[in-house]
C-alpha positions in Angstrom: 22.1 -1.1 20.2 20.5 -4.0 18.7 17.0 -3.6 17.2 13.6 -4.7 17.7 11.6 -6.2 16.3 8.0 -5.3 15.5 5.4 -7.7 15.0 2.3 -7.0 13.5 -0.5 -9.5 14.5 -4.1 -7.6 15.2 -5.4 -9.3 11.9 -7.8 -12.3 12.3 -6.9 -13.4 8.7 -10.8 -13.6 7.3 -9.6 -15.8 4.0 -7.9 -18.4 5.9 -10.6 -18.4 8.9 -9.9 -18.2 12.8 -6.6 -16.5 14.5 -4.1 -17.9 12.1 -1.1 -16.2 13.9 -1.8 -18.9 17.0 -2.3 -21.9 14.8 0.6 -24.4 15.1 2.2 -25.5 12.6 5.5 -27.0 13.8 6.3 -30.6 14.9 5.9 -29.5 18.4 3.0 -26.8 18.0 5.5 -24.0 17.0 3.6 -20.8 14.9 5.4 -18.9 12.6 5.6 -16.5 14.7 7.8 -19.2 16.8 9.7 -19.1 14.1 10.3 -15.2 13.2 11.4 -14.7 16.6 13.5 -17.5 16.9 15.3 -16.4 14.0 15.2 -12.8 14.8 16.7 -13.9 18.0 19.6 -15.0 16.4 20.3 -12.5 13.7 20.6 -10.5 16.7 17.7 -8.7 17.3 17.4 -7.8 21.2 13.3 -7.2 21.7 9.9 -8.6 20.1 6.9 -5.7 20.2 3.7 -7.0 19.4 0.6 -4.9 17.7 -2.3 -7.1 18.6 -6.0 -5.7 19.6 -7.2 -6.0 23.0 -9.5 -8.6 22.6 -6.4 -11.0 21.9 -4.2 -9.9 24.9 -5.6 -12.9 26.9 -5.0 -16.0 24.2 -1.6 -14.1 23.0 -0.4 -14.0 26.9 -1.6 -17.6 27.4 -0.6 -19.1 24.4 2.3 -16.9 23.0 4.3 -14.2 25.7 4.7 -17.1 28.3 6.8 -19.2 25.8 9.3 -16.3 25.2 9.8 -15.4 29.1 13.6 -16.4 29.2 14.2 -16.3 25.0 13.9 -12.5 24.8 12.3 -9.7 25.8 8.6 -8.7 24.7 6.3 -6.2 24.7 3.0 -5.3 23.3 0.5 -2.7 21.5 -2.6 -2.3 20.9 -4.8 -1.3 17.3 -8.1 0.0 18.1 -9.8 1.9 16.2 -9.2 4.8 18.7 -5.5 4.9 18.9 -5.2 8.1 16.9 -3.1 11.0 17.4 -4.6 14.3 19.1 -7.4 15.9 16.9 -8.6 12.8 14.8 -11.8 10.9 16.4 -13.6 7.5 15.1 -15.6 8.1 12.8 -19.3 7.4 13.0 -19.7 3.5 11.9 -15.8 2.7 11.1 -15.5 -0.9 12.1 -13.1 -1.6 9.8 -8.8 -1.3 10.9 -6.6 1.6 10.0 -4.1 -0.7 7.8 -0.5 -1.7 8.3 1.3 2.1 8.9 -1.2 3.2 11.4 -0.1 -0.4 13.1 3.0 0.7 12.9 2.3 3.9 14.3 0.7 2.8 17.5 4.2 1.6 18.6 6.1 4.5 18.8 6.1 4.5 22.7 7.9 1.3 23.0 10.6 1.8 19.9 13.6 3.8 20.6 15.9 1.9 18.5 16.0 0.8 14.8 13.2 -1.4 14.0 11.9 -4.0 11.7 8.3 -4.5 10.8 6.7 -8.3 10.0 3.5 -9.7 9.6 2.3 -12.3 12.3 1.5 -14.8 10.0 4.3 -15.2 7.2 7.5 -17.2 7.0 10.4 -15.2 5.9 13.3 -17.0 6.4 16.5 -17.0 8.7 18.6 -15.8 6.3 16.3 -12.5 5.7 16.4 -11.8 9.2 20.3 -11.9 9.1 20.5 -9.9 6.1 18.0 -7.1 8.0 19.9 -7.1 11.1 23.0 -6.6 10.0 21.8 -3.3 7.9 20.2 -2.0 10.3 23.1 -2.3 13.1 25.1 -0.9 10.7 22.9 1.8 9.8 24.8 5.4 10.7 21.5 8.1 8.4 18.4 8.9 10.5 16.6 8.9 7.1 17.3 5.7 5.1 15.3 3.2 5.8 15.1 -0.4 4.4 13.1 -2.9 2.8 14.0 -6.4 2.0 12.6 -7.8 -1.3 12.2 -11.3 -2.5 11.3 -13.0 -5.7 7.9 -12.8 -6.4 8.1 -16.4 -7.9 9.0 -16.9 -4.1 6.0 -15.4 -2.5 3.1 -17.1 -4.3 0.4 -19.6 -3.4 -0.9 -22.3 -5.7 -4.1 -21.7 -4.1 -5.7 -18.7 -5.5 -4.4 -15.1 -6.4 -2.7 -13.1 -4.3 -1.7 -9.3 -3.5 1.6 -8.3 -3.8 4.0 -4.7 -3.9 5.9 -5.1 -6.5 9.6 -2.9 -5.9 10.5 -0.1 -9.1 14.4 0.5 -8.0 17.2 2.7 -9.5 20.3 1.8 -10.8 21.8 1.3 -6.8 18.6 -0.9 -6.0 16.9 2.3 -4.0 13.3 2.1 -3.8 11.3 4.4 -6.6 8.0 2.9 -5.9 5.8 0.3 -4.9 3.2 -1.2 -7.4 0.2 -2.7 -5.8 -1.2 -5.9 -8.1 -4.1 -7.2 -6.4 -4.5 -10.8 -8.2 -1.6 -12.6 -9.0 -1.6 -15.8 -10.0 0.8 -18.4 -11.7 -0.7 -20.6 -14.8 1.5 -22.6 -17.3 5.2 -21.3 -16.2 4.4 -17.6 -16.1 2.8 -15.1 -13.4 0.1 -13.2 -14.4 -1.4 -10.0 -12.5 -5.2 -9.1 -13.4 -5.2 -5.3 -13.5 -8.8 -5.5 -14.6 -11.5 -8.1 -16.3 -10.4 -7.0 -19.2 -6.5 -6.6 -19.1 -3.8 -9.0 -17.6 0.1 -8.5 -17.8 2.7 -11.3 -17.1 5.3 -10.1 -14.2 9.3 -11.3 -14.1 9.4 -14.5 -12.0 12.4 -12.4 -10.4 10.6 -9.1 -9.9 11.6 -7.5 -6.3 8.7 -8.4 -4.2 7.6 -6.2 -0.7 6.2 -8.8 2.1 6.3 -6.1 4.5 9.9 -7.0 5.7 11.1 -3.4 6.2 13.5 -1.5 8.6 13.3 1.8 9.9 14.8 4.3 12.7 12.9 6.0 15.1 12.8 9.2 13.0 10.2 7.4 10.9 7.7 8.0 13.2 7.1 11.6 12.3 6.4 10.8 9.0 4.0 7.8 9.9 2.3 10.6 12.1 2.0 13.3 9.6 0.8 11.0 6.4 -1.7 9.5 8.5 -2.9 12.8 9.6 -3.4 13.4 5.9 -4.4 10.6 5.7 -7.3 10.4 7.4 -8.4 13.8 6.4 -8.8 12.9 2.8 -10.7 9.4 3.8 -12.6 10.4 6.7 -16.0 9.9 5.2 -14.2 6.6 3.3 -15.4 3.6 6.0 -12.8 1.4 4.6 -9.9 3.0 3.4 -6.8 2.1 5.2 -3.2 3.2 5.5 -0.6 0.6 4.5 3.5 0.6 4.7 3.4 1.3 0.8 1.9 4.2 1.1 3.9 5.7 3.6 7.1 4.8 1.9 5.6 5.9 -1.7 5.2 9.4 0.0 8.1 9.7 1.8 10.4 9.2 -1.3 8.2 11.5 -3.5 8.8 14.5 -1.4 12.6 13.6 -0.9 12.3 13.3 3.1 14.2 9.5 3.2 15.4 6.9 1.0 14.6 3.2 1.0 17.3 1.0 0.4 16.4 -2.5 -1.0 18.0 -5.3 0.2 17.4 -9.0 -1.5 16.8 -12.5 -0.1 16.7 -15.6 -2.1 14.5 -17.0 1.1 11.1 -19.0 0.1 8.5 -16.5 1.7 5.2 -18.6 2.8 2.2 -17.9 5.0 -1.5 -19.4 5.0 -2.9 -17.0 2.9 -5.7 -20.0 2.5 -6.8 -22.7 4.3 -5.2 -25.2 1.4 -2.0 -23.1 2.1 -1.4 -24.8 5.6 -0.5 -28.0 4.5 2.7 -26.8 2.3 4.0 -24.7 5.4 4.1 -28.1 7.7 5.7 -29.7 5.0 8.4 -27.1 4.4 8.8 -26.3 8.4 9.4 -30.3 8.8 12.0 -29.9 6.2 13.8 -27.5 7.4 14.1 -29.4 10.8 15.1 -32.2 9.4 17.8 -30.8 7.6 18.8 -29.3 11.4 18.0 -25.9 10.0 15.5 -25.8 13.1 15.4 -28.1 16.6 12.4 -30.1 16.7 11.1 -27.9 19.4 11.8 -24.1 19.8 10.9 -23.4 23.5 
């Protein structure tokens, strides 16, 4: 069965300003979410879910289902704060999202297959798509799942710091842990992370990099529902605490319930983390077409 893809794209992206995952940024208008699917499309991946909020479904069937009508088929999700499972209510005054798992979460009823997560608005490549495609059709264990890595010198932006997971693997590149660093930065030929004002540590230009590129099987879901339900016990009172993929993966290897394998791309990962950030995407999107990586127009 081929698998699906899961798009995650209920964020408004408050940095970069405006719904960055409808912003064009190919020669004919094309997203990167054009782009993800087109090459998802290719590395054999047979559906496109979408996680969006219901305040979008109108722009994203206007501007974005209607172009994939006879590409692929699509379906969609929706975050709110009130998609939780039985026995867990909003809290009074949470505005703010549940985070990346609970995105995840909310798709269960239209994943029956083996699944990859993205983010909306980041570039990862043809070739990663290949590489998660073919692991996952050839994945035979309910509980390993996958996450593909990059090089962190790969993932940053020359326009400010930026957050990144940072991969801890064993000797057969499975997943230990994920270290969150929440300003990266590159000065002078070497990438620095700021732990805190008054300590700052230089990271491997090479060091295996989470973007959220990760695979899983349906069997994932269980654990997605029970470390949310814990969870949001432990943060209930916490108005902004959310529940992201590293989290779930940190706690599913500590208690010995899957393994994560870690896969590699040498892909250049971009996305507009800021404003500045858009103009080197068109530039490396036109290049790509022009070396016939890409037709000029996707649909």
């Amino acid at each position: 069965m081929k698998p699906t893809l899961l798009i995650l794209a209920a964020g408004m992206g408050s940095r970069y300003g405006g719904l960055k995952q409808l912003d064009g940024i190919g020669p004919s208008g094309e997203t990167i979410m054009d782009y993800s699917i087109y090459d998802a499309k290719r590395a054999g991946f047979g559906k496109v879910v979408f996680v969006i909020r219901k305040s979008l479904e109108q722009d994203f069937k206007e501007q974005i289902f209607s172009k994939y009508e006879n590409f692929i088929e699509i379906d969609y999700v929706f975050q709110e704060l009130d998609n939780l499972p039985t026995g867990c209510s909003v809290p009074e005054n949470r505005e703010k999202p549940w985070g990346t798992a609970h995105a995840v979460l909310v798709a269960e009823p239209k994943i029956n297959e083996a699944f990859a997560v993205i983010n909306a608005d980041d570039f990862y490549g043809a070739d990663s798509f290949k590489v998660m495609a073919s692991y996952l059709q050839a994945l035979e264990t309910e509980n390993e799942y996958t996450l593909l890595a990059y090089k962190l010198q790969n993932t940053l932006s020359e326009h400010g710091t930026v957050s990144r997971g940072i991969c801890d693997l064993d000797k057969n590149n499975y997943l230990k842990k994920v270290v969150e660093h929440t300003k990266i930065y590159p000065r002078d030929g070497k990438i620095y992370s700021e732990l805190s004002e008054d300590k700052t540590i230089t990271l491997s230009e090479n060091a295996a990099t989470s973007m959220n590129l990760m695979g899983f099987t349906p069997s994932a879901f269980k654990y997605f529902k029970s470390y949310f339900n814990v969870f949001f016990e432990e943060n209930k009172q916490n108005l902004k605490a959310e529940f992201y993929l590293p989290s779930l993966l940190t706690n599913v290897i500590k208690n010995g319930e899957a393994k994560i394998k870690v896969l590699s791309s040498n892909e250049r990962w971009f996305g507009v983390t800021y404003k500045e950030d858009r103009e080197f995407v068109v530039k490396n999107i036109q290049e790509k077409v022009d070396k016939g990586e890409y037709p000029n127009k996707l649909f």
